[in-house]
N, C-alpha and C positions, 0 to 999 in steps of 0.2 A: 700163792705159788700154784702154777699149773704141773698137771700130772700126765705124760701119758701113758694112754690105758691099752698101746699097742706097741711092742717094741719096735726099733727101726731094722729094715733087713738089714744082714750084717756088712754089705758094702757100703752102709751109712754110721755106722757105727763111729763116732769120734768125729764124723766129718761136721767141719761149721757151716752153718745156718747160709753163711754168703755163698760156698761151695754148692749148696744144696740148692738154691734157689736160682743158680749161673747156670747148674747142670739141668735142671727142671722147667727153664720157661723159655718156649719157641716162639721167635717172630715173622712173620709173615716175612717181611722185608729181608732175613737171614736166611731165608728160604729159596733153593734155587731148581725154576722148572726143570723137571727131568721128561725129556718129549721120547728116552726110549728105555722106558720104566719098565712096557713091558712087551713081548713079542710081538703081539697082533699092533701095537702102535705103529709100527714100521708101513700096516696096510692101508692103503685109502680108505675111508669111513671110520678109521678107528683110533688115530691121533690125538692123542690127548698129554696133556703134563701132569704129573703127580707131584705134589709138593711135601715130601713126607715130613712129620713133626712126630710122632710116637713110632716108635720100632720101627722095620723093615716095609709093613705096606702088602700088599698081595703079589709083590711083582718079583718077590723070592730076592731082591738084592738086601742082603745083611752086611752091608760092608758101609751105611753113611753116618759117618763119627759124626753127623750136627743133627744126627735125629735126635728126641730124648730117648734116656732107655726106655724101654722098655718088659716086663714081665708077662702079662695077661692079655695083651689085645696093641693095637697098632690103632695109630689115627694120621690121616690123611687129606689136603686137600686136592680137588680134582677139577683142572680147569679143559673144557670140553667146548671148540667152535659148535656153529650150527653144523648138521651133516655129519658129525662125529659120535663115537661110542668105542662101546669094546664090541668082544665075541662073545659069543655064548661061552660060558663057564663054568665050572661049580668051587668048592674051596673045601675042605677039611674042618671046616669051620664058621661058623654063621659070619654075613657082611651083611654090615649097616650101609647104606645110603642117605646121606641128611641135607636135606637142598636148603642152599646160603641166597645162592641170586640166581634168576633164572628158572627152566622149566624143563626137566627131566623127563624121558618116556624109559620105566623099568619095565623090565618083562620075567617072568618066569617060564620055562617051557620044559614037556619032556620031550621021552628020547624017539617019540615019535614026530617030532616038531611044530607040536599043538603049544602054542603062545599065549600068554594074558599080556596084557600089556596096562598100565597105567601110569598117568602124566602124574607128575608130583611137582609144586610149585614151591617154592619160598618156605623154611620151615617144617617142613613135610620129611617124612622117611618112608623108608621101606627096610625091613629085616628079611634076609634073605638065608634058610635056613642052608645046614652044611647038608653037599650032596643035592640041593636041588640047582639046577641048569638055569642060571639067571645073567641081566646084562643090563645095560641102556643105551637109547640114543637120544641126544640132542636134534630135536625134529624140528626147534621153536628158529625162530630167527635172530636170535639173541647167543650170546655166549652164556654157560653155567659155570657155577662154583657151584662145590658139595662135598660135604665131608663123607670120605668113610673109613670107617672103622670094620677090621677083622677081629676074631676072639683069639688070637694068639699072636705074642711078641713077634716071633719068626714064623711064621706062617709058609706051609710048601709054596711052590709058585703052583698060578692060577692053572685047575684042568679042564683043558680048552675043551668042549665038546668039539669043534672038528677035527679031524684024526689029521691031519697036516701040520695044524696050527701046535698039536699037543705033541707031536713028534721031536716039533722044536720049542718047546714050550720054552727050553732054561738057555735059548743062543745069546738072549740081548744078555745076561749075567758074564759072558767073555767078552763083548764088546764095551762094556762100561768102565 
């Protein structure tokens, strides 16, 4: 007989095993591009689909019943043409970057607009701590996948370092 040695939180309490695992596992294929996820997508250069499968995503929409729950962090996949990216950012909370296919350029910068920048390929990440001004572009010729993942379920939405962009940071959340 197995034991476990952690209780379940109490919205699984009683619930069967089929329940658990119906509510618990995301398919690609159940997954539908969302192309205005989030404000700055709407801009040329910065187009991209979110395909969210854990929590809400960075893009502050808490409203998609075919995510799974979520508690502690959000995961996401991010499909990004060549030419494409977001804006400069920052979050509340550390974001992960994890490249599936294809070839990523992340940057970090501050608020004086001093940039690093490095290409990440296939299998690659980057941790992007909370509070520091990070982004990427798709430079390659190629389309990307990549996962990322925030450190919180419902995460505020993204704060945009340019002050227009952040003005209307929460508009595409009425339009959805």
């Amino acid at each position: 007989m197995n034991v476990a040695r952690h209780p379940r939180p109490p919205e699984l309490v009683g619930v069967p095993l089929e329940e658990i695992m119906k509510r618990y596992v995301g398919r690609f294929r159940d997954r539908k591009a969302d192309w205005a996820a989030f404000e700055d997508a709407k801009i040329e250069g910065f187009k991209r689909a979110q395909h969210r499968f854990i929590g809400a995503g960075g893009s502050g929409k808490h409203n998609d019943t075919t995510a799974i729950p979520a508690k502690n962090f959000t995961l996401s996949i991010m499909y990004v043409e060549p030419g494409q990216g977001n804006a400069a950012h920052t979050h509340e909370v550390e974001e992960v970057f994890f490249v599936l296919q294809g070839f990523l350029d992340v940057f970090v910068e501050d608020e004086s607009g001093n940039r690093v920048t490095e290409r990440l390929g296939p299998w690659e990440c980057v941790s992007c701590p909370a509070g520091v001004i990070h982004g990427y572009e798709n430079t390659s010729l190629a389309p990307v996948y990549f996962q990322v993942m925030l450190g919180r379920a419902k995460p505020e939405a993204m704060g945009y370092a340019d002050e227009e962009l952040f003005k209307r940071r929460t508009a595409h959340l009425q339009t959805s």
